[in-house]
KEKE-3310 file (N, C-alpha, C; in steps of 0.2 Angstrom, whole numbers, plus 5000, padded with zeros to 4 digits):
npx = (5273:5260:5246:5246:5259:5262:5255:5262:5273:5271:5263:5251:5234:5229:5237:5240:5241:5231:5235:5243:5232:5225:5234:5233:5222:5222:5232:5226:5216:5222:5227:5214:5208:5221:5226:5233:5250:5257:5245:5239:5251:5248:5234:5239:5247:5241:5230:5240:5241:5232:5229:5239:5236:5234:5221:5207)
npy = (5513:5512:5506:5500:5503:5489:5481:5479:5474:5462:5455:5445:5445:5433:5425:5428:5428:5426:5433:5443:5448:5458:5464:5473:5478:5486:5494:5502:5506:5518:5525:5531:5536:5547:5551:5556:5560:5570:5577:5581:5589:5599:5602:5607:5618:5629:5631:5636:5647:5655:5659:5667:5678:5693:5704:5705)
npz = (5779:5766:5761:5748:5746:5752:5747:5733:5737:5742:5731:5723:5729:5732:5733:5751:5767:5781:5790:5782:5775:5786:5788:5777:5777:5790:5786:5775:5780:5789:5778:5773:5783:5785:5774:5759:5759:5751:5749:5760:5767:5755:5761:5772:5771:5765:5775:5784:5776:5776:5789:5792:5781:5778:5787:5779)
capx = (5271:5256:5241:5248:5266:5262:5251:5265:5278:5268:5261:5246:5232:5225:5242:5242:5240:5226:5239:5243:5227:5223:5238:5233:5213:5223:5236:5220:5212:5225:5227:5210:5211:5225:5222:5239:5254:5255:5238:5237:5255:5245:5231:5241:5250:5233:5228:5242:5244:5226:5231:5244:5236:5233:5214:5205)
capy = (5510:5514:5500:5502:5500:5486:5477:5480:5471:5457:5452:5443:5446:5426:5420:5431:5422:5429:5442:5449:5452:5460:5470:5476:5482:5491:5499:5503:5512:5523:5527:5534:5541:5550:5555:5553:5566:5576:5579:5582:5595:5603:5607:5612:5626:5633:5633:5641:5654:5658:5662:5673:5681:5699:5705:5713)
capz = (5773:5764:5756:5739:5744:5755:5740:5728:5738:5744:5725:5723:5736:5732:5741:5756:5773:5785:5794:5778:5773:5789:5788:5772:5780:5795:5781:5770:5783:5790:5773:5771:5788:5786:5768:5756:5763:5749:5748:5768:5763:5752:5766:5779:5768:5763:5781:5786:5772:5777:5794:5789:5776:5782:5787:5774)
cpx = (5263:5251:5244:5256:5267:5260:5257:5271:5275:5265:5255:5241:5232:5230:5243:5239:5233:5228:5242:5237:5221:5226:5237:5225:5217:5226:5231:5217:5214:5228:5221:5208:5215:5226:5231:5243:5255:5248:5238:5245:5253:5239:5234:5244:5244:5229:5234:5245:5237:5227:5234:5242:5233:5225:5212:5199)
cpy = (5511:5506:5497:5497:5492:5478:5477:5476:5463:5452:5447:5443:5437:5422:5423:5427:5430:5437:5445:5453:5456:5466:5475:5482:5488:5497:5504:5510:5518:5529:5533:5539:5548:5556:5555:5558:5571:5580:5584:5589:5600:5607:5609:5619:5630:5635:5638:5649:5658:5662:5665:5678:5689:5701:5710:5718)
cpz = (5772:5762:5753:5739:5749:5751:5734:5729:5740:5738:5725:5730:5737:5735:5747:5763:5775:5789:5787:5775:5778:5790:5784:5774:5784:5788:5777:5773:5788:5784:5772:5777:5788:5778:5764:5757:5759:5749:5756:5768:5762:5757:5769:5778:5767:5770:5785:5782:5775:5784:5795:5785:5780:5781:5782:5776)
residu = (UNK:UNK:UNK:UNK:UNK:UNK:UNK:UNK:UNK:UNK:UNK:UNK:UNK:UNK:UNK:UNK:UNK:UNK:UNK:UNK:UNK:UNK:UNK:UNK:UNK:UNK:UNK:UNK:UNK:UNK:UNK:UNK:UNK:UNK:UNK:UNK:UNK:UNK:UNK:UNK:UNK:UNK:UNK:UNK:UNK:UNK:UNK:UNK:UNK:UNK:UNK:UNK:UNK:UNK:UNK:UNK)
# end
């Protein structure tokens, strides 16, 4: 579960107890960590088309 989809299910922060709004920091910063999977996807094929591409 992402920030986003964790904030979109949970609705308003200003009622959230203290462990949701801790869950939501950990969730935040795995997020920014990890970086969004398309995105992270996208690099990986690019680093391995590079490593394949033949030496010029």
């Amino acid at each position: 579960m992402t920030a986003t989809e964790f904030r979109q299910t949970h609705g308003d922060m200003s009622t959230w107890s203290t462990a949701d709004h801790e869950t939501y920091e950990v969730l935040r910063d795995n997020d920014q960590h990890l970086g969004t999977p398309q995105a992270t996807a996208q690099q990986s094929a690019e680093r391995l088309r590079n490593l394949l591409a033949p030496a010029a």
